[in-house]
C-alpha positions as CSV (number, residue, x, y, z in Angstrom):
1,X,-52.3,-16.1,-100.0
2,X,-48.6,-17.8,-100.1
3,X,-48.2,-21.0,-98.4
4,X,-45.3,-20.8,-96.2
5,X,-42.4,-23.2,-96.5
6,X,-42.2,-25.9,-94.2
7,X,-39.9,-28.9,-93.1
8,X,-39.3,-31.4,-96.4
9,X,-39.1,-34.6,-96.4
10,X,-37.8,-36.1,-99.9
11,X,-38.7,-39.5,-101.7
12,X,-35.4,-41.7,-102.1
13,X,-33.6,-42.9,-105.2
14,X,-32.1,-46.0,-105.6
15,X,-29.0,-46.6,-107.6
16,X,-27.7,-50.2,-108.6
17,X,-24.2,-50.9,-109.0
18,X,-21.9,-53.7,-109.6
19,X,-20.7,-54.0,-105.9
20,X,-24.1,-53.1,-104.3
21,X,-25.5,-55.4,-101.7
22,X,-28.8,-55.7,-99.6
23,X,-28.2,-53.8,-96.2
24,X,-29.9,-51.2,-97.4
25,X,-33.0,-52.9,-96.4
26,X,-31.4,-55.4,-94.0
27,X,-29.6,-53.2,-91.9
28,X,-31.8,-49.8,-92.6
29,X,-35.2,-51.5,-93.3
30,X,-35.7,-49.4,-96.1
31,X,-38.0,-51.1,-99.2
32,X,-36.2,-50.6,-102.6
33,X,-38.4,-53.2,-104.3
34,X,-38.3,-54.2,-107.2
35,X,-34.5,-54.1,-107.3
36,X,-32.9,-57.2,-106.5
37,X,-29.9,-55.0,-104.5
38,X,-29.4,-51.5,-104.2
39,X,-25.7,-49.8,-103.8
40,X,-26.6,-46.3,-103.2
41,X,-29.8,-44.9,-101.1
42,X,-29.6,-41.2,-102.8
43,X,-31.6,-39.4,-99.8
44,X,-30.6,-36.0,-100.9
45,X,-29.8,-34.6,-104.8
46,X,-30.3,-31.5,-106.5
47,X,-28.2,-33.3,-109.5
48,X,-29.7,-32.1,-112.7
49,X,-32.2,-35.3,-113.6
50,X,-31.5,-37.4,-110.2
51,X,-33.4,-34.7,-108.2
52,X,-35.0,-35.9,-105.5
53,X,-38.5,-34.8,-105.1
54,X,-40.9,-34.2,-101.8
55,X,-43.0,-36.5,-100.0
56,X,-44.3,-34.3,-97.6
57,X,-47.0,-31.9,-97.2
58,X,-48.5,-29.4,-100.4
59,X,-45.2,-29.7,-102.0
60,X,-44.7,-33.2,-102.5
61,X,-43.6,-34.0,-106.1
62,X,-42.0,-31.2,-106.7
63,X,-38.2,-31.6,-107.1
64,X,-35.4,-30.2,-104.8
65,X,-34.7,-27.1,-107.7
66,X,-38.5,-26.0,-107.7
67,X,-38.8,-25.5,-104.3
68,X,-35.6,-23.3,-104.4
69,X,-37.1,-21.4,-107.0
70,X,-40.4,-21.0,-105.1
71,X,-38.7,-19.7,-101.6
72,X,-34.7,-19.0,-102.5
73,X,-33.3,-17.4,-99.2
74,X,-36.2,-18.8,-97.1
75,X,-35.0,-22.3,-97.6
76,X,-31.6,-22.1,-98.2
77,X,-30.2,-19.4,-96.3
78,X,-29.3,-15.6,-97.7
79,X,-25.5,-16.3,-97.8
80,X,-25.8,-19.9,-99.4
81,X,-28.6,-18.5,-102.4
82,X,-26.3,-15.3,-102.8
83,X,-23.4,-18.4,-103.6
84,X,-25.3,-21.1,-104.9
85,X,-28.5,-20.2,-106.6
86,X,-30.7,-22.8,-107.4
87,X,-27.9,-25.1,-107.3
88,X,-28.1,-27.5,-104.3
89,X,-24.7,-28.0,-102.7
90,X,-25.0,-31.2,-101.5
91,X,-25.6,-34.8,-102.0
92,X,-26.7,-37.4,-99.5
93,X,-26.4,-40.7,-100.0
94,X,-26.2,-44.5,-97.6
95,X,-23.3,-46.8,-99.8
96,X,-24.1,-50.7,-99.1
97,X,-20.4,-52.0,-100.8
98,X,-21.2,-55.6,-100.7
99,X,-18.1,-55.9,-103.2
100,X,-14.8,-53.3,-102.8
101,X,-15.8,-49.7,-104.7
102,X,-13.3,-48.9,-107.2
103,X,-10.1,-47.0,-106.2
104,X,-10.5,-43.4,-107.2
105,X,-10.3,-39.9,-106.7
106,X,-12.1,-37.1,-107.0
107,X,-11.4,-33.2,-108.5
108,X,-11.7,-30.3,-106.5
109,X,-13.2,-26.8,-107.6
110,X,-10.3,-25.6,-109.2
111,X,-9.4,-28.4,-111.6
112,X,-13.8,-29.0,-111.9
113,X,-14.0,-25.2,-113.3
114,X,-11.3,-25.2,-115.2
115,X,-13.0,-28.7,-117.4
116,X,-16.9,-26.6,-117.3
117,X,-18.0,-28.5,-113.7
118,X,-19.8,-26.1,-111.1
119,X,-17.8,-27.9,-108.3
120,X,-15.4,-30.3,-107.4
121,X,-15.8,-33.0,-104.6
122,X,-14.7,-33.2,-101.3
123,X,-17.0,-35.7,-98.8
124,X,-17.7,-37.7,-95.5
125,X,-18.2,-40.8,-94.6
126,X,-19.7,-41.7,-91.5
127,X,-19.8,-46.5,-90.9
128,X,-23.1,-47.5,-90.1
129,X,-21.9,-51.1,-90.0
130,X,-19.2,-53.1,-90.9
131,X,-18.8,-56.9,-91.1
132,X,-15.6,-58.1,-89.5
133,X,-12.6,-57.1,-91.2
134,X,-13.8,-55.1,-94.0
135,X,-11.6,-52.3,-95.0
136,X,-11.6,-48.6,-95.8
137,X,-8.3,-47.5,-97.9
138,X,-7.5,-43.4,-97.7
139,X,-4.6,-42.0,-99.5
140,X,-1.1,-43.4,-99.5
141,X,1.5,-44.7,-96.8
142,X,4.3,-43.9,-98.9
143,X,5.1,-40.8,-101.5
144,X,4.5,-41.9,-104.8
145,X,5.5,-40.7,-108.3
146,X,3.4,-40.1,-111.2
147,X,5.5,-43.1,-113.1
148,X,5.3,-45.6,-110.1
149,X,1.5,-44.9,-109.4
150,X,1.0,-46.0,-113.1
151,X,3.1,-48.7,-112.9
152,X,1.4,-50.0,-110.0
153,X,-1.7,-49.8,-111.5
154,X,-0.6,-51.6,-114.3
155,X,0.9,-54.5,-112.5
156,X,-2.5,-54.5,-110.2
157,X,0.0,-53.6,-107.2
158,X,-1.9,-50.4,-106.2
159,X,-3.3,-51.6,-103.2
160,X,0.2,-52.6,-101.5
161,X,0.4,-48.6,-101.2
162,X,-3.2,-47.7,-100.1
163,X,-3.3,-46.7,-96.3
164,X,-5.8,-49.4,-95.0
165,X,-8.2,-49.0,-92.2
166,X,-10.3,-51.5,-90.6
167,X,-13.9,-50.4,-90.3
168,X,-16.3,-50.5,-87.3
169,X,-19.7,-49.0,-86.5
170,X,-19.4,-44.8,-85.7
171,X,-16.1,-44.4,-87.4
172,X,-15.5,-41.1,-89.1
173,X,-13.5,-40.4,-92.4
174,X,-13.0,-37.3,-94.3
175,X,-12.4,-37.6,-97.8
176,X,-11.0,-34.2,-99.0
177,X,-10.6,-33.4,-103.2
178,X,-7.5,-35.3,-104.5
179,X,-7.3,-37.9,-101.5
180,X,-6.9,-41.5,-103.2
181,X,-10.0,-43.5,-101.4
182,X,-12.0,-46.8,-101.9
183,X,-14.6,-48.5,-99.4
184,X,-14.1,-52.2,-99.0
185,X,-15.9,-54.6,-99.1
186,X,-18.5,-55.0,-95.8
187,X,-19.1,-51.8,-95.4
188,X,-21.9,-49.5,-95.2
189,X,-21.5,-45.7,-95.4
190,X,-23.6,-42.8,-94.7
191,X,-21.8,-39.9,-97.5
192,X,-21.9,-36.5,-97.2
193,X,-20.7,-34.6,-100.3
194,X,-20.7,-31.6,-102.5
195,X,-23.1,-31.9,-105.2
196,X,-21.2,-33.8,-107.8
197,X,-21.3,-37.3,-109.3
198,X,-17.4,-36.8,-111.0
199,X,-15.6,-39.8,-110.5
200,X,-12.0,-40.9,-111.9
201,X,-11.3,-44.4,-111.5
202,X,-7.8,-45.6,-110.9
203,X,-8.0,-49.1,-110.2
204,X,-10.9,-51.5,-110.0
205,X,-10.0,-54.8,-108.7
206,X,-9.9,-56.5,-112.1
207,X,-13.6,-56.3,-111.9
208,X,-15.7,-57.1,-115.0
209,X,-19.5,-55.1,-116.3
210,X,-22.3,-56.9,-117.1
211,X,-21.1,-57.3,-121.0
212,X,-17.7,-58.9,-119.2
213,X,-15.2,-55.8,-120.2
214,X,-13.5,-54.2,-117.7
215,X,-15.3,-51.0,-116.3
216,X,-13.6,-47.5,-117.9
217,X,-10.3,-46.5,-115.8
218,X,-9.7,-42.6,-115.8
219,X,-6.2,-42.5,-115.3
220,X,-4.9,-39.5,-117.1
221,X,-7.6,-37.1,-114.9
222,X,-6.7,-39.2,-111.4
223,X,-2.7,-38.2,-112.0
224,X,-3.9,-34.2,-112.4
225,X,-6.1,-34.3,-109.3
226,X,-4.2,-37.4,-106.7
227,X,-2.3,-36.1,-104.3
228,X,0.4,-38.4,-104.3
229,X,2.0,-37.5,-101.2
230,X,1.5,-40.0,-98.1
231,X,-1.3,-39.0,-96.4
232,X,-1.2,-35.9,-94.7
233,X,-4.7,-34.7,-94.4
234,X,-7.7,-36.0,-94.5
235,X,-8.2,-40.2,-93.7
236,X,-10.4,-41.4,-90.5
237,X,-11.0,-38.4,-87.9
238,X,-11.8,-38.9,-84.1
239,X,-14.7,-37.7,-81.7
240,X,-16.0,-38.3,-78.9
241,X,-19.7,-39.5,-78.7
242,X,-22.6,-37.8,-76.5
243,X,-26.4,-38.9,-75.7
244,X,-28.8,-36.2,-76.3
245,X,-26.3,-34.3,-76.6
246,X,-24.9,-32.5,-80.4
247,X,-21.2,-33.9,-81.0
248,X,-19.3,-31.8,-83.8
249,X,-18.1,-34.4,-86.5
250,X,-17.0,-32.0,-89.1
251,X,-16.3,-28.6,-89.6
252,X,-15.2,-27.8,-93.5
253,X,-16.2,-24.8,-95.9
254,X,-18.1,-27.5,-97.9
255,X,-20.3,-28.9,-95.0
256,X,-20.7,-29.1,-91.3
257,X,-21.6,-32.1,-89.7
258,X,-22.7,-33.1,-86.4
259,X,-24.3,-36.2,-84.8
260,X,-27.2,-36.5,-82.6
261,X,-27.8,-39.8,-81.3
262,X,-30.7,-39.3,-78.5
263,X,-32.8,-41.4,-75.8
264,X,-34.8,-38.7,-74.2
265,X,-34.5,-35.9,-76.6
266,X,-32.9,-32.8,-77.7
267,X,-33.9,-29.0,-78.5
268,X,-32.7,-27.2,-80.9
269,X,-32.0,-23.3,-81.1
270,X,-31.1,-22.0,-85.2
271,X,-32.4,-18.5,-84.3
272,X,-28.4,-17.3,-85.1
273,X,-27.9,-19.7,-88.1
274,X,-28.0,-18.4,-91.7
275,X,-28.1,-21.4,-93.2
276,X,-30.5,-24.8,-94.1
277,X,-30.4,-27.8,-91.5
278,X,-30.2,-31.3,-93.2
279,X,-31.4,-34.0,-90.5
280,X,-30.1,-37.2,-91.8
281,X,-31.7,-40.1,-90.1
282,X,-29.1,-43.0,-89.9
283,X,-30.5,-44.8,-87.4
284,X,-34.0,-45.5,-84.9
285,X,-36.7,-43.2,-85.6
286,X,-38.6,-40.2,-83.8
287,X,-40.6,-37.1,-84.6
288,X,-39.3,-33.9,-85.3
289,X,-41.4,-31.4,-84.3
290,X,-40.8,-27.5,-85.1
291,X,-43.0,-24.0,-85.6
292,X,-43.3,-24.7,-89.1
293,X,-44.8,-28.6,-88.4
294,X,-44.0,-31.8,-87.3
295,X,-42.4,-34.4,-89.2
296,X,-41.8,-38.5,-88.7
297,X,-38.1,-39.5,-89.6
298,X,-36.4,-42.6,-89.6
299,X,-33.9,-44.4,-91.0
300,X,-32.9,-43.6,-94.2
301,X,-34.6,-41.0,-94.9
302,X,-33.5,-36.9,-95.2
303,X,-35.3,-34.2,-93.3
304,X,-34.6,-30.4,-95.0
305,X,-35.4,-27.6,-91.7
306,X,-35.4,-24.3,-94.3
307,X,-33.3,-20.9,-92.7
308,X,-36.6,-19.4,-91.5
309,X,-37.3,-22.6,-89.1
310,X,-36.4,-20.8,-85.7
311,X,-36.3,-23.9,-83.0
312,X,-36.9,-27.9,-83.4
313,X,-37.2,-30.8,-81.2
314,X,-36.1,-34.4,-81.8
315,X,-38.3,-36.6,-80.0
316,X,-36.9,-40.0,-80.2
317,X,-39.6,-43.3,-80.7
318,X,-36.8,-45.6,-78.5
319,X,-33.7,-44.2,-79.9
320,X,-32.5,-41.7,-83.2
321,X,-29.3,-41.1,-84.3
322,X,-29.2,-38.2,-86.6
323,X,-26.5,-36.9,-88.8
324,X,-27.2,-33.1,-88.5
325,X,-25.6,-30.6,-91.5
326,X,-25.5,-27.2,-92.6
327,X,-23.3,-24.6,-94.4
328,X,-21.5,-21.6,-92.5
């Protein structure tokens, strides 16, 4: 007989980069021994070769793709598998910039297709901390042309036309395709993104690799994709907060998002919902407890609900906060 599917929980991948930090473990207490700093906490990828694989129940070890393929519709949703396949359309991943990220942009599907890429890249980015002062920079706060944006970047005077943000805990950014972007340093950001790992660097600080060369710029792709018009969409977004309560972050045709930070607890009715339910922990810890099992989450870590799972409960240990998502 079939063994039904069943809330996942998925074994983390950690990614060093040239601005990563230690937060990750500081801030998040998550162990990413034996790495001496880890920049990105990947708790979510169907990327072909960076899958992330279960650590929960008869399943575990098998990657994100081979569970699709074992229960298609019954995980992801009828109207996500009829769209997506076995392609998973999302990534989740916690950023610990302990040095400014590169300015850059992403593609969206259009300009992706046309070049052979499945998908562009639109994402979130929801603070989890940020020390005092540090900076998030979103699209322009002036029009630019194509010939001043590559003068700038040639003359290193790029970020004297970035719209800067200061960062604090719970602030809220949405980071559509073609939006100019970069997280300062002193931040550390829960992302929420198509499944893509496409990049094009515009600027990057006059930052150095490990050999000493400066990292690859990709500045013919950035001026087919940047919007170069100030910013007119997209940037840091506004909410109001609720306990034990679900607060809508997010509504796009890439993603929903919505946060869940509870003291006493909170039910949860997907009976009408066509559709997979991330939970991604960002904070505290609980048990999430459903008809198909119950499941320990905590910080750091990403909790797959398939379409079938009817109900759930958060049941907080002292406190949760939960970043909740699904596609409608």
């Amino acid at each position: 007989m079939e063994q039904g599917i069943y809330p996942l929980k998925f074994m983390p991948l950690f990614k060093q980069r040239v601005w990563g930090g230690n937060k990750i473990a500081t801030e998040l207490g998550v162990d990413y021994s034996p790495l001496p700093s880890c920049a990105e906490l990947w708790c979510l990828s169907g990327l072909a070769e960076q899958e992330t694989v279960v650590a929960n129940g008869f399943l575990a070890e098998a990657n994100l793709s081979e569970v699709i393929q074992m229960y298609t519709d019954e995980l992801l949703g009828e109207e996500n598998y009829a769209e997506f396949g076995e392609e998973f359309p999302l990534l989740l991943k916690i950023l610990d910039a302990a040095d400014n990220l590169s300015v850059q942009v992403h593609p969206d599907d259009d300009y992706a297709q046309q070049i052979g890429m499945p998908n562009g890249k639109n994402e979130m980015w929801y603070v989890l901390q940020a020390d005092q002062g540090a900076e998030i920079f979103t699209g322009f706060n002036k029009n630019l042309t194509k010939a001043e944006l590559i003068n700038r970047v040639r003359d290193t005077k790029l970020t004297e036309v970035l719209d800067c943000n200061l960062a604090e805990k719970g602030d809220l950014f949405y980071i559509p395709a073609g939006l100019v972007h970069s997280i300062g340093k002193g931040c550390l950001i829960a992302e929420i993104q198509q499944s893509s790992d496409t990049t094009y660097r515009l600027y990057d600080w006059g930052r150095k690799d490990q050999n000493g060369k400066p990292r690859q710029l990709h500045l013919e792709q950035a001026l087919q994709v940047a919007d170069l018009k100030k910013r007119s969409q997209g940037g840091k977004l506004h909410y109001h907060a609720h306990t034990d309560e679900t607060t809508n972050l997010l509504t796009t045709p890439f993603f929903t998002v919505n946060r869940m930070y509870c003291l006493q607890g909170l039910k949860k009715d997907y009976s009408s919902l066509d559709s997979f339910v991330i939970y991604f922990c960002v904070g505290g810890s609980g048990l999430i407890e459903t008809e198909l099992g119950q499941v320990p989450l905590k910080a750091g870590e990403a909790l797959m609900l398939p379409a079938v799972c009817q109900k759930a409960a958060i049941l907080p240990r002292k406190s949760i906060e939960i970043l909740e998502i699904f596609i409608v």
